[in-house]
C-alpha positions in Angstrom: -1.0 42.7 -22.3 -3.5 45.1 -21.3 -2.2 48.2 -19.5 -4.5 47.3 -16.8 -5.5 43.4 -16.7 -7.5 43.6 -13.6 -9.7 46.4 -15.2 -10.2 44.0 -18.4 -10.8 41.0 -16.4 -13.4 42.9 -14.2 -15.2 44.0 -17.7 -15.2 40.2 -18.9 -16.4 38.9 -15.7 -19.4 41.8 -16.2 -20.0 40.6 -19.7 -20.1 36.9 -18.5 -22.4 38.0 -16.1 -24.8 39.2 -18.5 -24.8 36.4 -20.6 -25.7 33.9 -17.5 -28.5 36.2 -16.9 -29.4 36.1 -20.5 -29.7 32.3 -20.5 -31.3 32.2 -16.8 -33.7 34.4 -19.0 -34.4 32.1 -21.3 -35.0 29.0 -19.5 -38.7 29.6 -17.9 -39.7 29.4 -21.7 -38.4 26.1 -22.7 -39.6 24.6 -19.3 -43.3 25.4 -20.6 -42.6 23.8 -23.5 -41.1 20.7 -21.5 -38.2 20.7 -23.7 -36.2 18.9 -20.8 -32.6 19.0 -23.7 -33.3 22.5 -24.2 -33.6 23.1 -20.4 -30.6 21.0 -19.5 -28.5 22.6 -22.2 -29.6 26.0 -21.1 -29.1 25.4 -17.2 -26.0 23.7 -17.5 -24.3 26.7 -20.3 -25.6 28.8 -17.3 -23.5 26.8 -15.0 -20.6 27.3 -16.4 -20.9 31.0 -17.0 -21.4 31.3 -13.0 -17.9 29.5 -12.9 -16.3 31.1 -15.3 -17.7 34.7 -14.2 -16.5 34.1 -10.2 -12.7 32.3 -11.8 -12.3 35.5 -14.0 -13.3 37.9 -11.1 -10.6 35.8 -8.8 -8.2 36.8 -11.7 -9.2 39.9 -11.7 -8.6 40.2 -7.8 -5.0 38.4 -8.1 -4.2 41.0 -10.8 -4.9 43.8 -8.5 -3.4 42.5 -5.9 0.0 41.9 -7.7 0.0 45.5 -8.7 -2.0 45.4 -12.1 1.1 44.4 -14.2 
């Protein structure tokens, strides 16, 4: 275990972060193209980063909270 887990989860959550914008980024492209897969795929991967990004900053809240362990 990390000597501080809420400072790794807090850099994860940054990093998912960035890759939801990445993919955000991407879709305007694809929507030109009316590439309504490649849109749905995109938007839904971007989805699930937003979830994952606020469940890993809630970790990395609880972690704090119970003193870093």
């Amino acid at each position: 275990m990390p000597d501080n887990p809420s400072a790794t989860l807090a850099v994860i959550a940054d990093h998912l972060e960035r890759y939801q914008e990445q993919l955000g980024d991407l879709v305007p492209g694809y929507q030109h193209d009316e590439d309504a897969d490649m849109v749905t795929a995109l938007v839904e991967a971007e989805r699930a980063l937003r979830t994952a990004t606020r469940l890993v900053r809630r970790a990395s809240r609880t972690a704090d909270q119970a003193g870093g362990r």
